[in-house]
N, C-alpha and C positions, 0 to 999 in steps of 0.2 A: 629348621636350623636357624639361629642368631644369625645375620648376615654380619659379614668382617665390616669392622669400625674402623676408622683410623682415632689414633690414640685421642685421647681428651687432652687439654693443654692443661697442664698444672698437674699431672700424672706419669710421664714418664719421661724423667731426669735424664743426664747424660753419665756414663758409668762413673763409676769413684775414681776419682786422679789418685790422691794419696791416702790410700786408708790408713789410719792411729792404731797403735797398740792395745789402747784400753777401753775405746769410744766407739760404736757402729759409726761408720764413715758417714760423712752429714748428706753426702748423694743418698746415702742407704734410705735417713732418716725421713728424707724431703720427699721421696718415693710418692706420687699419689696412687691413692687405687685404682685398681677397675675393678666397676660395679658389676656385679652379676649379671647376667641377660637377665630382662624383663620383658619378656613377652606381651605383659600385660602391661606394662609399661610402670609400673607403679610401686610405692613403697621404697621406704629408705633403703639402703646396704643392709647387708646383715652378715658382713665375714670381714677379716681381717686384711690388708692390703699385702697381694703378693709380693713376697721376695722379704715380705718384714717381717720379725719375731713378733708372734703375738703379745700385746702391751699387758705388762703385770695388772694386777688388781688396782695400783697405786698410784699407775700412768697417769697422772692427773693434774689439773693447773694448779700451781701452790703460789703464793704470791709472800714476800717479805723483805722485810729491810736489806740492804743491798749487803755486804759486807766479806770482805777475804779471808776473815780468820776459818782454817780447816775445820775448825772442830762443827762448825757450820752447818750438815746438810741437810740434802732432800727433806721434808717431810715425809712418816709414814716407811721410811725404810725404803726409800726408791734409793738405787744407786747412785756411789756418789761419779759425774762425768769426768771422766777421764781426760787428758789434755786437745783442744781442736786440732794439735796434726799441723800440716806445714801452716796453717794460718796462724799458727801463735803469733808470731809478730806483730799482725795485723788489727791485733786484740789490747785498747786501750788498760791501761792500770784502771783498776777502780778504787775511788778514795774509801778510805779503810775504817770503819764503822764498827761501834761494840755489838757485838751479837744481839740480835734483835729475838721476838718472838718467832716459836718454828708452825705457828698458826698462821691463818691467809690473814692477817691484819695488818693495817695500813699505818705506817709511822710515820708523822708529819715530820718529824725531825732527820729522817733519812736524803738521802739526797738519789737513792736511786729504789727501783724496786728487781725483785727476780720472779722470774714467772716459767715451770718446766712444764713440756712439752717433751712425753717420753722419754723424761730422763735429761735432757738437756737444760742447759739455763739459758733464757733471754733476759740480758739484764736492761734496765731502760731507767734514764735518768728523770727526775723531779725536774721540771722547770721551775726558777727561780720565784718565790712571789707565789707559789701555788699553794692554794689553802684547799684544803679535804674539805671535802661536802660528802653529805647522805647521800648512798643512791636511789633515785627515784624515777619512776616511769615519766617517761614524756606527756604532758598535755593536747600532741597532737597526737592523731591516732589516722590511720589508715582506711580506707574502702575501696572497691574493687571497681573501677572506672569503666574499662573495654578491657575486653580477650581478646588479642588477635591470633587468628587462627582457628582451626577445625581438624579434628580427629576422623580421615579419610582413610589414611595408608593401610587400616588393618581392620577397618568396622565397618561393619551393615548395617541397614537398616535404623540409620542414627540421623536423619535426619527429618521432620514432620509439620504440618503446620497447626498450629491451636487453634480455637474458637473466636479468640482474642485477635488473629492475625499475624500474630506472633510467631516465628520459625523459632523450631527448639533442637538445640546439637548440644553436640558436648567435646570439650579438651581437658583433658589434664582431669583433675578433680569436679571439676566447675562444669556443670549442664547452665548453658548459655538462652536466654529467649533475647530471639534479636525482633525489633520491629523495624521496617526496612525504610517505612516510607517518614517515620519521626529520627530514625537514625539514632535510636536508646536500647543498650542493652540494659536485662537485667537477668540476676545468676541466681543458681542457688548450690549454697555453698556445703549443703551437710555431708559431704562426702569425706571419708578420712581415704581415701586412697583412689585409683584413676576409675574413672567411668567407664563399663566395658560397652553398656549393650540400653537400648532405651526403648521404652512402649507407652503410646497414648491412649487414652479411656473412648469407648466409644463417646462419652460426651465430652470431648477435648478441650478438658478443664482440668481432668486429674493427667497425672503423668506417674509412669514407674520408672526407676532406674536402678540396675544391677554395677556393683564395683568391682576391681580387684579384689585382692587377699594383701599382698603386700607385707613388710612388719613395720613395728615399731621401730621408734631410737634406740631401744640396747636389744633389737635383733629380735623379738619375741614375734610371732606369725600374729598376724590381724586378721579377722574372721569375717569374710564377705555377708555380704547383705544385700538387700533390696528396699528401698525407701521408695514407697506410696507417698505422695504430693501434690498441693492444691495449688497449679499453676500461677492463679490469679494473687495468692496471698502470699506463694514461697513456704508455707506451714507443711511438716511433714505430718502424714495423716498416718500412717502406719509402717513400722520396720518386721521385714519380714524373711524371717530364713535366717536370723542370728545364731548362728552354732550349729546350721545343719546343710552350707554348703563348704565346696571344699575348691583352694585356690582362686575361683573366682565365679560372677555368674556369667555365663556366656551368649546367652538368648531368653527371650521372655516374651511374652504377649496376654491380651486382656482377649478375656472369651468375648462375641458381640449378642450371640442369640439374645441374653439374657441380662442385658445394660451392665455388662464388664462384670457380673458379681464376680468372675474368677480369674486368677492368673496362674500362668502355667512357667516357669521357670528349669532351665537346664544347666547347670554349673559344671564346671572345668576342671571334672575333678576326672581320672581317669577312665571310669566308666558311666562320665556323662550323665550322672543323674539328675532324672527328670521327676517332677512335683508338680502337683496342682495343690492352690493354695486360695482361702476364702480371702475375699479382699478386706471385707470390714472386719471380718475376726481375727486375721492376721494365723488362720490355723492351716497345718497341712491336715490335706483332704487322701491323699496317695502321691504315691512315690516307688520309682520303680530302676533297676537300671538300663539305660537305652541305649548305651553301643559304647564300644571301645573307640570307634574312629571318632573323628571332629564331628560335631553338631555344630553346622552353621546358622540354624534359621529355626523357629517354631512359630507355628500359629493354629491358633483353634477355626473351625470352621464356621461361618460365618454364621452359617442357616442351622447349624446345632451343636450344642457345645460338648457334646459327650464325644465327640469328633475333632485328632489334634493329628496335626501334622507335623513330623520332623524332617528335617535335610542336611546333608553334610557330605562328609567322604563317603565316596562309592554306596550312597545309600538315599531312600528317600523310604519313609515309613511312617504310614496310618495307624495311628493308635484309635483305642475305643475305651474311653474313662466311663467306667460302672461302679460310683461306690468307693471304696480303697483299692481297686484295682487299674491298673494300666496295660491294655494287651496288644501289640501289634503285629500288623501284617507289612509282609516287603514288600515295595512295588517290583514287579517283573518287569524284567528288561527284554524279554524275549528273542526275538529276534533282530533288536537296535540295539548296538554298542551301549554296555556300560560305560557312561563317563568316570572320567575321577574324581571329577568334585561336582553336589549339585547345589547352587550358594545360592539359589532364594527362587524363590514359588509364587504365585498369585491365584486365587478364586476367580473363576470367568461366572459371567452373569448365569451361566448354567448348573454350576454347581462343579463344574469339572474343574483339574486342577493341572495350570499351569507353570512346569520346573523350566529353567535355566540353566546350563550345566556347563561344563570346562570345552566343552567339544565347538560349541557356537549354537545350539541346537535349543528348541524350545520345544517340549516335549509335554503334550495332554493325556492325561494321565483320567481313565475311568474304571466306575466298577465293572469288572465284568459282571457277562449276564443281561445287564440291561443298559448298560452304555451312558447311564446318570453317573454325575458327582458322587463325592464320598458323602455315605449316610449313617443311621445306626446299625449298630450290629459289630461286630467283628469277623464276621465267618466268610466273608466275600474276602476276593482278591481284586487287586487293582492291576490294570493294563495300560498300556501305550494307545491310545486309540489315535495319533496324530505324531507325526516330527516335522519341526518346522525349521530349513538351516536359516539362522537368524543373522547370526557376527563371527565377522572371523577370529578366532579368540575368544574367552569365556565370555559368558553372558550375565555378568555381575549386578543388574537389577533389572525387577519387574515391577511394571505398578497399572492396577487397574484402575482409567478414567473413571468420575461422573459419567460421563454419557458410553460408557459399557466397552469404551477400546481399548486397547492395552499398549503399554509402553513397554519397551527393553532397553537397556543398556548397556553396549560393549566395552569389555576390557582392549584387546588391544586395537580394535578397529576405534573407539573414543568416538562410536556412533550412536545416537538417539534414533530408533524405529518407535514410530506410530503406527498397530495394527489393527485390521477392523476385529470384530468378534470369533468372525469366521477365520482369524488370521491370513489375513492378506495382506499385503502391503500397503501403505496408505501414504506415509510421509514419511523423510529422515532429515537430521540436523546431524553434525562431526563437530565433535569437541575441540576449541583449538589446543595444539599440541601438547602449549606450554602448562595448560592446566592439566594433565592427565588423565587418563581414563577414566570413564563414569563408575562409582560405585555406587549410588542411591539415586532413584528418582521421587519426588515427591511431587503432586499438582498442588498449583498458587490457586488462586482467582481468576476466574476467567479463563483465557487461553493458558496463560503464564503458566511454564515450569518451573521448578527447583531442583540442580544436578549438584548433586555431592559428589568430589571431583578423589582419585588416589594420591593426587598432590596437596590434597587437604584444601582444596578451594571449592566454594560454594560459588556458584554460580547462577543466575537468574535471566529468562529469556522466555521468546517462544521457538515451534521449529521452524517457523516461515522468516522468521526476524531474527536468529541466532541469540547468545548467548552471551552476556557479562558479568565478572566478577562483582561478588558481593563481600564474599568474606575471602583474606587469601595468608596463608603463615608459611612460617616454616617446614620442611619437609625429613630436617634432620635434628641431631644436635645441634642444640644453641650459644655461642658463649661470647659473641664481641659485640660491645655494647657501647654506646655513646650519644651523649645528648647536647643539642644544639647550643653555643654560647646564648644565642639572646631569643630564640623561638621554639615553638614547640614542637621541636620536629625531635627523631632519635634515630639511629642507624645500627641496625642491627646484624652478623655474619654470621655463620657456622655449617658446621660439616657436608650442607644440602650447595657447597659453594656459591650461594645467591648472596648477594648486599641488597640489602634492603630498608631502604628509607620511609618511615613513618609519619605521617601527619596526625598526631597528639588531639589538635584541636578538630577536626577533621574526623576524627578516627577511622584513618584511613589507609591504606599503601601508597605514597608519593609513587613512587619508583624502586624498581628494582633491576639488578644487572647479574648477570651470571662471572664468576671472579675465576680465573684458572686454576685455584687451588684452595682448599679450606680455608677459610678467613675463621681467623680466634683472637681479630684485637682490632679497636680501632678508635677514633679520637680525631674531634674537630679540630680543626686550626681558629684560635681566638675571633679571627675575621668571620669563619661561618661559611666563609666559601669553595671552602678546600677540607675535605677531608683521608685521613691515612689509614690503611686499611693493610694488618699484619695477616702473615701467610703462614701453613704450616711449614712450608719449605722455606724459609727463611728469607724468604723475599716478601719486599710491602710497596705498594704502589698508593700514589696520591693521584685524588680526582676529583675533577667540579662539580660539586654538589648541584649544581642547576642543567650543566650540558651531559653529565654521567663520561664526561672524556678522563683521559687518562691525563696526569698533568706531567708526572714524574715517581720514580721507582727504585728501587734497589735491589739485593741482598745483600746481607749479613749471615756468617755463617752458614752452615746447611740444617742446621736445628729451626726447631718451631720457634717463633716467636710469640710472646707470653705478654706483652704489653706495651704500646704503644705510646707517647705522649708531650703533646707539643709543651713550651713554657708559659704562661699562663702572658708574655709580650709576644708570643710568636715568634719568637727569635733564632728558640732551639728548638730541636726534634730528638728526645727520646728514646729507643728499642732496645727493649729488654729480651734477650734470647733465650733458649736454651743452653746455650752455647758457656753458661755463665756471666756471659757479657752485656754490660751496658752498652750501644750505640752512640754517639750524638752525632748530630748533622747541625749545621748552622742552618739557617732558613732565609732567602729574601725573595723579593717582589711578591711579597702580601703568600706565600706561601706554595708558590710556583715554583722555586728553586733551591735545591739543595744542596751542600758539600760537609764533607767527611770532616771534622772539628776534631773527636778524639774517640775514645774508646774509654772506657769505666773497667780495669778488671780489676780483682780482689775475692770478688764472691768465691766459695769455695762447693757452690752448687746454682744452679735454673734459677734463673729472675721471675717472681711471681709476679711482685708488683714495687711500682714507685709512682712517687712525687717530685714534684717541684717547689719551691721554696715562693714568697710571693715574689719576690725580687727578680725573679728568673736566676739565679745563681747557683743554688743548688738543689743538691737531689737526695733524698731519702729511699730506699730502697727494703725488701722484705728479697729472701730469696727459700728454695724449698729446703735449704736445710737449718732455716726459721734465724737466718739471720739478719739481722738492721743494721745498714749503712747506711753513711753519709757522705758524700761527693760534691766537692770545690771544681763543677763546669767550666767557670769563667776563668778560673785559675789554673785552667791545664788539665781537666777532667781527673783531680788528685782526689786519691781515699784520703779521709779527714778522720787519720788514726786516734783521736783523742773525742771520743763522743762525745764524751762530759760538756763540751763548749757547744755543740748543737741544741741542746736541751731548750733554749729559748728560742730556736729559730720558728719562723711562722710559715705556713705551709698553706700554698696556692689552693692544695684541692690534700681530700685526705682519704688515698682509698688504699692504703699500705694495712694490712690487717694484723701487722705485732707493730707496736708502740703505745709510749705509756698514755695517751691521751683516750685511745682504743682497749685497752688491754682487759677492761672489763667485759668485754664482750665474750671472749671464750669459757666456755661451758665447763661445770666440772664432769671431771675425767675424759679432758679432750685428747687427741693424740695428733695435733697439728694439721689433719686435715677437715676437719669436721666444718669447718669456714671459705669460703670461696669466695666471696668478694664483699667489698663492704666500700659505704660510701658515707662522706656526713655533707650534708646540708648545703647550700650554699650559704647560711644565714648564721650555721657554723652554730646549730641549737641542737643536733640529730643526726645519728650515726644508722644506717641502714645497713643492716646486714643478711646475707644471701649463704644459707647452708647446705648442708650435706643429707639433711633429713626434711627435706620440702617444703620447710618454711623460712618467711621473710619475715625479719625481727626490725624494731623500734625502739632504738635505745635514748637517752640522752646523753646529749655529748657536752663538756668530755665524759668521756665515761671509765674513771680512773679509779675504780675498787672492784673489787673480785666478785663475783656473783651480781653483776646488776643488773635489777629487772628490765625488762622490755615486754610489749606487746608482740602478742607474736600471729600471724596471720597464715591459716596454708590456703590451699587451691592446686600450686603445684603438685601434680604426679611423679617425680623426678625431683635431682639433687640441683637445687637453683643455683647456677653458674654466675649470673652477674645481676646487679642492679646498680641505678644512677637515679641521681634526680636533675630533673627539668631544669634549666634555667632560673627559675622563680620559686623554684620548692613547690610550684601548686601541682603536682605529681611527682612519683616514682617510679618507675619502670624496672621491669626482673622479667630474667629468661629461668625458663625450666629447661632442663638437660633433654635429654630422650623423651620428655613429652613436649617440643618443641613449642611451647607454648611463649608468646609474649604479653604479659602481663601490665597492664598500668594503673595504678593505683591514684587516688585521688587522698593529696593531706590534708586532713581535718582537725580545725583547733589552733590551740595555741594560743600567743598572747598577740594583741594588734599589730601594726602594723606599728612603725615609730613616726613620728608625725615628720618630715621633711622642713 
C-alpha cells in the first residue's frame, strides 16, 4: 500500500471564496494534481487532476493580439470566459485593438498578447522598444555534472563494484559509476523511465539494467526493457524484452557457469513472469509463470546454470531450465516457521544455499538425500539442514566474501555480521542510526565494505574501523531549492523534513539538519549568510548558513507556504502562502531581524510564485489560478491595478512561470499545470525550466513566441519540482519529485565571456 503523503505544494489550493456564475472558480482552475502512486517510482501522470473537469480537446495555449472587441474568441471553439467574480475590479482596462489573427501569431504592432489556459485568458503586455525575433534553441546546452543521491528505500541488490573500481547504483533514470578515490562520476543515461533492479557480468565490464513501465506525455503505457551495456564505453550492446515484459522488470541476473552467456529476468507483471534470455542474441530461450506473490531476488547458480533460484513472499523456489522449459520445486519449510518474506540468498563455498528472511533468521537450505547444494535434475527436494537466528528484524542482505565468509545485514537492528563458513560468529559493526538500515552489502578492496543504507546512503568502511558516508540524498519528495549568491553551494528541503546544504564544487553534503515540519521553499539572503526556509504549516524560520543555528522565525497563516524570497538589497522578505497572500517583513542587521511591513492581498487564489523588481520595490507575482500581478512594496504593499505601466519594469531574478518574456515556454495543449518551476539565467541569456513529465528544458530567453524550441534533457523518474542556476550560470541544479533525486547539471557553450 502507497504510504500517506502530505500534499505536494502547488496542489492543493485553499477552497473557492466566491465562485462566478459562468466561470469554474479560479481556486477550481489552479487546482494541482495528485499523481498517481508510483510504486516504481516512475513515468509521467497519466489522469486528469481531481476535482477538475476533464480539459476539452481544445484546452490548449493559443496566443494573439490582445484586444476587447467580443466578437473575439478562444481559438478552435474553446469557450468563451465568463466574468473573474469579485476580482473584476481588480482587473486593469486593456487598451482596445482591431481584431487581430485567431492563429497563435505574434503582432509586433500589439501592445499586449493573450495566452488560454483551460479556457481562461492570461493577458501580458509588450514591453515598450520590443522587437520580435525568431525562436531559436540556445547555444548553450546542458550535461549531467553529479547525482546526488541513491535509490535505497525500495531496491536490492543495486549496489556492485566493476573491474574499473568503479561502484555502480542507480536513481531516478540514471545508473551512476562513481569512482570514489578521483571523486568522478559518470552515467548512463538510456533509460526513458526509473531504474528498477541491476546485474553485473561475471567479467565486470558489462552491466544489465531493468526499468519501469511508466507512460508517456499524453498518457500512453511505455514498455519496460532491459539494456545490456559496456560499462567502460557507456554503448548499449543490446535491448532486451521489448514488448514482452509487463509494468516493470523486477530482478535479473547473469548465469556465471558459462561467462554470463545468459540472463535470467522476472517482471512485475502479476504473475511474475520469469525468462531466460541469450545475451548476444538478445532471444528468449523460456519462459514460464513463477508466482503470484512478490519475486524479490533471482540468481542462477554459480557451479551450473541449468540451476535458478527465486525468492520473495512466503516462498523460496529451485527452478531447473532444460531447453524451453522452466520447472520448480518449493523449498520445505518443515518443521521451521515460514517466514513472510525471504529478500535475498547467497551461494556458500559448498554449493548449499543461504536465504535471509523477515524473522531475523538465516536459513541453509540443502538437497535432500545427500545434503549437497542445488544441482541438476529437478526431481529432488530441497530442505532446511541449518537455522541460524542472525538480527533482530529482517535480514535484508547477504554477501559472500573472497576468502569464503559471509556477511548479513539487518533491517531494524542496522547491524553488519561477519560469519565464518561454518556460520559462527566472527565480527559485527551497527549502522549509525541517522543513515538507516542496511539494505545491500557489496566488498571493496581489501578489508573495505560498501553498505547501501534504506535511507538512500552509501556508505564506505570496515567492521573494525566503522563506517562513512559516501554518497547521501534525499529520502522523500523533493521541492525547495536555492542557490548561493556568490558560491557554489545550494540548499535543498522536502517532505523527508531534512535541509540540506550542497557543496557544488565539492560534490558533496555540507551539512544537514532535521526541520520540524516539511520544508517546500527557500532562499538565501543576498549576504549568503542567512538563509529562510518555508514550512508546510505555514511557519518559516531563518538560519546561519555556517553555525546551522536558528536565527529568527515566524508564521503566516496556517496554509503551506509556496515561496519564499528576499529583495535582491536584502532589505525585504517575501512569503507567498497558500493562504492567497503575500507576506513582507522589512529585514535588518544583514538579515538577523525581521518586522511585519505589510501584507500583498488581491490574489483570488495560492501564490505559486514571485519576483522582485531590480530596485527592490516591487513585486510580480503568478498565483494557481494563473494570474500576474504587480505590487508597489515600498509604497504601502499596494496592488498596481493598471498592468499596462509595469510592462517595462526590470526584474531581479525571473522565476514567475506566466509572463510575456516567458510565455513561450508552455507546451501546446497545456492545461496550467504541466510547468513547475522555471528560472533564467543570471546573465539573463536562458530560461530553465522543470516539468510535469520528467524533463528539464533549455530555452532562450526572452522567450516571447509560442512553440519555442528548447533542448530538452531527462534522467529524472518523477515530475521535476524545481530548478535554479548557480551563481555564475556554470551549473543548474533540479529536484525530481518522488524520485528524490538531486541533479546538477554542468552549462555548456555559448558565446564568451565579455571582456571587462
Amino acid at each position: 500500500m502507497e504510504p500517506f503523503r502530505i500534499p505536494s505544494p502547488h496542489r492543493t489550493p485553499p477552497g473557492p471564496p466566491h465562485p462566478p456564475p459562468a466561470a469554474p472558480h479560479p481556486s477550481a482552475l489552479g487546482r494541482r494534481r495528485r499523481r498517481p502512486p508510483r510504486q516504481s517510482g516512475g513515468g509521467p501522470r497519466s489522469r486528469p487532476p481531481r476535482g477538475l473537469p476533464r480539459a476539452p480537446p481544445s484546452s490548449t495555449v493559443h496566443v494573439f493580439p490582445g484586444t476587447n472587441d467580443p466578437r473575439i474568441s478562444p481559438p478552435h471553439g474553446d469557450p468563451q470566459p465568463g466574468p473573474p467574480g469579485a476580482r473584476k475590479e481588480l482587473r486593469p482596462k486593456e487598451p482596445i485593438m482591431s481584431p487581430g489573427s485567431r492563429r497563435a501569431n505574434y503582432n509586433l504592432e500589439g501592445v499586449s498578447v493573450k495566452m488560454f489556459l483551460r479556457g481562461r485568458p492570461i493577458t501580458m503586455y509588450v514591453p515598450s522598444g520590443h522587437v520580435g525575433f525568431r525562436p531559436e534553441l540556445p547555444p548553450e546546452r546542458l550535461q549531467l555534472d553529479w547525482v546526488y543521491g541513491y535509490r535505497g528505500r525500495d531496491s536490492r541488490s543495486n549496489l556492485h563494484v566493476l573491474g574499473s573500481g568503479e561502484l555502480i547504483y542507480f536513481i531516478a533514470c540514471v545508473v551512476v559509476l562513481l569512482h570514489v578515490p578521483l571523486r568522478r562520476q559518470r552515467h548512463y543515461l538510456r533509460h526513458s523511465d526509473c531504474v528498477r533492479c541491476l546485474a553485473v557480468h561475471p567479467d565486470r565490464l558489462r552491466v544489465a539494467t531493468g526499468q519501469a513501465a511508466g507512460v508517456d506525455k499524453d498518457g500512453k503505457p511505455l514498455q519496460p526493457v532491459v539494456h545490456i551495456w559496456d560499462s567502460a564505453t557507456l554503448l548499449t550492446l543490446q535491448q532486451i524484452g521489448l514488448g514482452s515484459f509487463e509494468r516493470g522488470v523486477g530482478s535479473l541476473a547473469f548465469s556465471c557457469a558459462d561467462q554470463g552467456s545468459y540472463l535470467c529476468v522476472v517482471d512485475d507483471s502479476n504473475e511474475h513472469m520469469m525468462s531466460v534470455w541469450d545475451c548476444a542474441r538478445g532471444t528468449k530461450l523460456a519462459e514460464v509463470k513463477s508466482t503470484n506473490e512478490s519475486v524479490l531476488s533471482v540468481e542462477f547458480n554459480p557451479q551450473d546454470s541449468s540451476s535458478i533460484i527465486t525468492s520473495g513472499k512466503s516462498h523460496v523456489y529451485f527452478w531447473t531450465w532444460s531447453g524451453a522449459t522452466l520447472t520448480k520445486k518449493q523449498g520445505i519449510f518443515g518443521k521451521y516457521k515460514k517466514p513472510k518474506f525471504i529478500q535475498c540468498f547467497v551461494f556458500d563455498a559448498a554449493g548449499d544455499v543461504l536465504t535471509g528472511d523477515s524473522e531475523g533468521n538465516i536459513l541453509t537450505w540443502t538437497r535432500a538425500g545427500d545434503g549437497r547444494g542445488v544441482g541438476k535434475g529437478g526431481k529432488e527436494t530441497y530442505q532446511i539442514g541449518q537455522q541460524t537466528r542472525a538480527h533482530e528484524g529482517s535480514v535484508f542482505a547477504l554477501c559472500r566474501r573472497r576468502d569464503g565468509t559471509v556477511l548479513s545485514g539487518g533491517g531494524k537492528d542496522r547491524r553488519v555480521l561477519s560469519w565464518s563458513p561454518a556460520l559462527s560468529l566472527l565480527q559485527e559493526a551497527e549502522i549509525p542510526e541517522r543513515f538507516g538500515a542496511v539494505r545491500t552489502i557489496a566488498e571493496g578492496p581489501g578489508e573495505e565494505l560498501l553498505v547501501g543504507t534504506t535511507r538512500n546512503a552509501l556508505l564506505r568502511g570496515t567492521l573494525s574501523g566503522g563506517f562513512t558516508a559516501i554518497v547521501q540524498g534525499h529520502t522523500d519528495e523533493v521541492w525547495g531549492l536555492a542557490t548561493h549568491p556568490t558560491r557554489c553551494l545550494f540548499l535543498t528541503c522536502g517532505h523527508d523534513r531534512q535541509l540540506c546544504l550542497w557543496d557544488g564544487q565539492e560534490h558533496a553534503l555540507a551539512w544537514s539538519l532535521a526541520l520540524e515540519d516539511t520544508g517546500l521553499c527557500a532562499d538565501f539572503h543576498p549576504g549568503g549568510q542567512v538563509v529562510v526556509v518555508g514550512l508546510l504549516t505555514g511557519r518559516w524560520v531563518v538560519l546561519d548558513t555556517e553555525t546551522q543555528q536558528p536565527l529568527a522565525g515566524g508564521s503566516d497563516g496556517n496554509e503551506q507556504l509556496s515561496v519564499v524570497r528576499f529583495s535582491p538589497d536584502g532589505a525585504f522578505l517575501a512569503i507567498g502562502s497558500h493562504d492567497n497572500v503575500i507576506y513582507i517583513y522589512s529585514v535588518t542587521e544583514e538579515g538577523r531581524r525581521y518586522n511585519r511591513f505589510g501584507r500583498c492581498t488581491g490574489h483570488s487564489s495560492f501564490i505559486t510564485h514571485l519576483d522582485w523588481s531590480k530596485d527592490g520595490h516591487f513585486i510580480m507575482s503568478n498565483s494557481g489560478d494563473y494570474e500576474i500581478l504587480y505590487w508597489d512594496v515600498a509604497g504601502g504593499c499596494k496592488l498596481l491595478r493598471n498592468r499596462f505601466e509595469s510592462r517595462d519594469r526590470e526584474w531581479a531574478s525571473y522565476t514567475c512561470v506566466l509572463g510575456f518574456h516567458v510565455f513561450g515556454v508552455w507546451p501546446d495543449g497545456s492545461d496550467g499545470t504541466d510547468i513547475n518551476s522555471l528560472c533564467r539565467s543570471h546573465h539573463e541569456r536562458l530560461v530553465a525550466v522543470a516539468d510535469d513529465f520528467c524533463k528539464v528544458h533549455l530555452f532562450q530567453y526572452p522567450c516571447a513566441r509560442p512553440k519555442a524550441p528548447s533542448h530538452v534533457y531527462g534522467g529524472h523518474g518523477s515530475h521535476v519540482t524545481n530548478v535554479r542556476f548557480t551563481h555564475d550560470d556554470g551549473h543548474l541544479v533540479s529536484l525530481g519529485g518522488k524520485d528524490t533525486g538531486v541533479f546538477q547539471w554542468r552549462v555548456l557553450g555559448g558565446p564568451s565571456p565579455e571582456p571587462r
